[in-house]
C-alpha positions, 0 to 999 in steps of 0.5 A: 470963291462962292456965292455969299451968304446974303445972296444964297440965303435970298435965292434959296428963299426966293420960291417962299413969299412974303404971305403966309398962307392962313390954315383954310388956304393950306387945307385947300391947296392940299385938297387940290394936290390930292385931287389932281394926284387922284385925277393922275391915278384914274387917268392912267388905270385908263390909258393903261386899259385903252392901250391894251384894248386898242392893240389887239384890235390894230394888230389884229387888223394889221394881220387880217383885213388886206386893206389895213395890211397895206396901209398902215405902217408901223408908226400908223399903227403906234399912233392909233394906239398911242391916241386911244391911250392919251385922250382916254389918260385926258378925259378921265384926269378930266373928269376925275378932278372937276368931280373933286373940285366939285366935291370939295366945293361942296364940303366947304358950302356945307362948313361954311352953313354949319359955321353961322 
């Protein structure tokens, strides 16, 4: 017993569609995957940096300044931390992939001139 041939053949052929993309359209979505890829990088260079650099600070605080001993706990101070490293992972992926496109854009303006 097993799935037939014709039923695992169409299922394993399922995620490939009737089109086939033309090379302009293979070109931009491989610059997009490079783009998003890039915006990955940077966005965790950035949260690794924002995560170093509001810990010291939290821990610091939590050993030092009485209010902050009393009230924040240790799921306060994670989150204080864990905060400042996913907006900064965010914002920088952000930023770093709407450039790309935008970079992008203007490449294919530009060839698009040269071609007429």
């Amino acid at each position: 017993m097993g799935i037939p041939s014709e039923m695992r053949d169409m299922w394993v052929n399922r995620g490939k569609g009737l089109l086939i993309p033309s090379p302009a359209e293979e070109q931009k979505r491989l610059r997009s995957a490079k783009c998003t890829q890039e915006g990955v990088k940077e966005g965790f260079k950035a949260a690794v940096i924002a995560c170093v650099l509001s810990t010291v600070p939290t821990l610091a605080a939590v050993r030092m300044i009485p209010w902050a001993k009393h009230n924040l706990n240790y799921t306060a101070q994670a989150l204080i931390i864990c905060g400042a490293s996913i907006s900064s992972y965010f914002i920088t992926a952000d930023k770093t992939i709407l450039a790309c496109a935008r970079k992008n854009a203007q490449l294919e303006d530009s060839l698009r001139r040269q071609k007429q």
